[in-house]
C-alpha positions in Angstrom: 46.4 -3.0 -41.6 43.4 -2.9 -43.2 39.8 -4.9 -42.8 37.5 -5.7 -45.3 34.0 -5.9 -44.3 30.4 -6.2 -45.5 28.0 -3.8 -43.3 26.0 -6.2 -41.0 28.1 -9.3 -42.0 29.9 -11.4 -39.5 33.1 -8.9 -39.8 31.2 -6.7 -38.0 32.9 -8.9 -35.0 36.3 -8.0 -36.2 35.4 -4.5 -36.7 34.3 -4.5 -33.3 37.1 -6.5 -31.9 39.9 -3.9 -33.6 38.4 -0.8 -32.2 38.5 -2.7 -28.5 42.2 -3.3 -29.1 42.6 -0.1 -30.0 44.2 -0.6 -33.2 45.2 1.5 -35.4 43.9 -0.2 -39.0 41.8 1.2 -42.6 38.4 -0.3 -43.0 36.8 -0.9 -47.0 33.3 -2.3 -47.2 33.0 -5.0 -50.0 29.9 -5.8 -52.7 29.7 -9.2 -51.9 27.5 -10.1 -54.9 29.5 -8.1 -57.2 33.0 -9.7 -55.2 34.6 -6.0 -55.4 35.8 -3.3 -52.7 33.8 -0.2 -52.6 37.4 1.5 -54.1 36.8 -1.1 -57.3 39.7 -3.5 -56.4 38.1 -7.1 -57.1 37.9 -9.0 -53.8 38.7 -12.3 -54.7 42.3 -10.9 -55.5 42.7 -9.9 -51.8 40.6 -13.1 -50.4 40.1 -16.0 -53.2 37.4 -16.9 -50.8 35.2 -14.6 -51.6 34.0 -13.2 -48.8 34.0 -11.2 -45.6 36.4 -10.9 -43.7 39.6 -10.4 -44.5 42.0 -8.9 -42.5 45.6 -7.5 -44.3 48.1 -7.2 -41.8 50.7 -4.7 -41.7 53.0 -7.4 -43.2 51.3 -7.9 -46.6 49.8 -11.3 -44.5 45.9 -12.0 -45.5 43.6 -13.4 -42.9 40.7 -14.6 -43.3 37.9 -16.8 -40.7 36.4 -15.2 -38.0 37.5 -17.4 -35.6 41.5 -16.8 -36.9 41.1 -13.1 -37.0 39.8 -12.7 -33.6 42.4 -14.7 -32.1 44.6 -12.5 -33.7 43.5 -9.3 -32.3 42.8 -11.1 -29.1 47.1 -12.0 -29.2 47.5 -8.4 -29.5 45.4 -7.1 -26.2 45.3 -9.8 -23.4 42.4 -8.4 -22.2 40.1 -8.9 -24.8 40.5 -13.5 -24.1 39.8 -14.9 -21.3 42.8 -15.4 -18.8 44.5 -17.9 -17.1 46.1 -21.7 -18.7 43.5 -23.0 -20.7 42.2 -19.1 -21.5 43.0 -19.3 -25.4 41.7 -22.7 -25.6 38.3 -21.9 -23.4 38.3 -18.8 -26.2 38.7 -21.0 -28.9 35.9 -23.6 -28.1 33.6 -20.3 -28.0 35.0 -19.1 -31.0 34.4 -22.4 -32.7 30.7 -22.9 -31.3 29.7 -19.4 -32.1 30.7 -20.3 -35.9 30.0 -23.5 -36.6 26.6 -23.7 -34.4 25.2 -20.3 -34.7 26.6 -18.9 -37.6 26.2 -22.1 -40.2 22.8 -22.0 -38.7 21.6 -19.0 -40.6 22.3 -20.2 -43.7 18.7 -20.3 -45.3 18.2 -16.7 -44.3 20.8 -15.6 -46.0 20.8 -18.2 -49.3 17.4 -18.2 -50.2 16.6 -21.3 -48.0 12.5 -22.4 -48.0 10.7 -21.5 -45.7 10.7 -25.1 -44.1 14.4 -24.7 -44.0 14.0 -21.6 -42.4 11.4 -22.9 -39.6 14.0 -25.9 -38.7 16.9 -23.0 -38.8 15.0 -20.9 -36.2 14.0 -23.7 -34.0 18.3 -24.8 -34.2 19.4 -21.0 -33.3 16.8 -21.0 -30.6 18.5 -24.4 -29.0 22.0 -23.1 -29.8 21.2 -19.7 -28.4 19.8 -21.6 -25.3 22.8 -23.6 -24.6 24.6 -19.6 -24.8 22.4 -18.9 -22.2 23.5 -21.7 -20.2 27.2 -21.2 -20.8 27.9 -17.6 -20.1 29.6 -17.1 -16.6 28.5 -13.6 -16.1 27.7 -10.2 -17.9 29.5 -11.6 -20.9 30.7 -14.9 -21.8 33.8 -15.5 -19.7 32.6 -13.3 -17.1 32.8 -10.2 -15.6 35.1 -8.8 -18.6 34.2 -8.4 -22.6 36.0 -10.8 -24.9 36.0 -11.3 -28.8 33.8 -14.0 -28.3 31.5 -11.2 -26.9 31.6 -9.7 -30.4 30.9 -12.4 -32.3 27.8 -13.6 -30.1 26.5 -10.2 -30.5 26.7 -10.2 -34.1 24.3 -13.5 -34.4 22.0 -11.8 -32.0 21.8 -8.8 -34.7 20.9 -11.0 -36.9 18.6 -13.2 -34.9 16.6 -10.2 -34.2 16.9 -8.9 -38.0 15.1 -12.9 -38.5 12.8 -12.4 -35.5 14.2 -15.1 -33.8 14.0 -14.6 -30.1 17.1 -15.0 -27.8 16.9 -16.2 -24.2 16.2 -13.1 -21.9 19.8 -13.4 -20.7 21.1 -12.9 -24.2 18.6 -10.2 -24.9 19.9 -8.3 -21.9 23.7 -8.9 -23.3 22.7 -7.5 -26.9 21.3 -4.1 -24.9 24.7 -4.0 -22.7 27.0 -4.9 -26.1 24.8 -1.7 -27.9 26.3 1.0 -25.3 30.2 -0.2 -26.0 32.3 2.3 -27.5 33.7 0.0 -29.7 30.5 -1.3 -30.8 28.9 2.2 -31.4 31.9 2.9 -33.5 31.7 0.0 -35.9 28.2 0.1 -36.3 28.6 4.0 -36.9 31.7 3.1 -39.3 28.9 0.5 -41.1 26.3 2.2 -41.0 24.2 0.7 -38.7 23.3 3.0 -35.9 
């Protein structure tokens, strides 16, 4: 399988998430203003979307949302979701939030937004980071155990520092615990972030 990823991007999650499986996959960094792989392939052949990520299964299969791919790899190790009846559906709502809440909510930073747009985005991260604060039921967001969730979260508090937007003091303390995590070393190493 292979991932296709922009260093820094929201993939970084993914790339995270695959090296906590431990799963054995290719990684290609994509030119997202250019829309081609760093091997020359034009990206909107692999995913018409256009952008990162996209995950090609072993199968040929293309996926390609966040919140699809870390369910995915979160189906193949148990231990990266949270457990019990309502687990995948509790991981889901997290996965869901951390996109459409946090994600949507950098927007002007990363599209030329003004810099009004950009004062009302901060102040909406802020809130949304808050209500983080207020949901996590532990070291990490379903507890006492790392989930993909985890890795998304940690991604928008990447960029939220990147913006100099200031997380809750809980969150800040979860960025510095995510940062020593194998699997987050190695995918920031693999980006080119560390």
């Amino acid at each position: 399988m292979k991932l296709y990823y922009a260093s820094g991007a929201c993939s970084l999650a993914d790339h995270i998430a695959l090296h906590a499986a431990g799963l054995s996959f290719d990684h290609e960094e994509v030119d997202l203003k250019a829309k081609r792989t760093k091997g020359g392939v034009d990206f909107t052949t692999i995913n018409p979307k256009g952008y990162v990520p996209a995950l090609v299964l072993d199968s040929g299969e293309v996926l390609g949302e966040n919140v699809a791919i870390l369910d995915w790899i979160a189906q193949q190790d148990a231990k990266l979701a949270p457990s019990g009846p309502m687990g995948r559906t509790h991981l889901l709502e997290a996965l869901a939030f951390i996109s459409t809440e946090l994600h949507k909510s950098f927007k002007p930073f990363f599209a030329g937004g003004s810099d009004d747009e950009k004062a009302k985005a901060r102040e909406m991260i802020g809130k949304r980071m808050g209500y983080m604060a207020g949901a996590m039921q532990g070291d990490y967001v379903f507890g006492s155990r790392v989930s993909v969730a985890d890795f998304y979260l940690f991604v928008m508090l990447l960029w939220a520092k990147k913006m100099e937007i200031e997380p809750p003091a809980l969150l800040a303390a979860f960025r510095e615990r995510m940062m020593i995590l194998p699997a987050v070393q190695k995918a920031m190493q693999h980006e080119g972030l560390s």
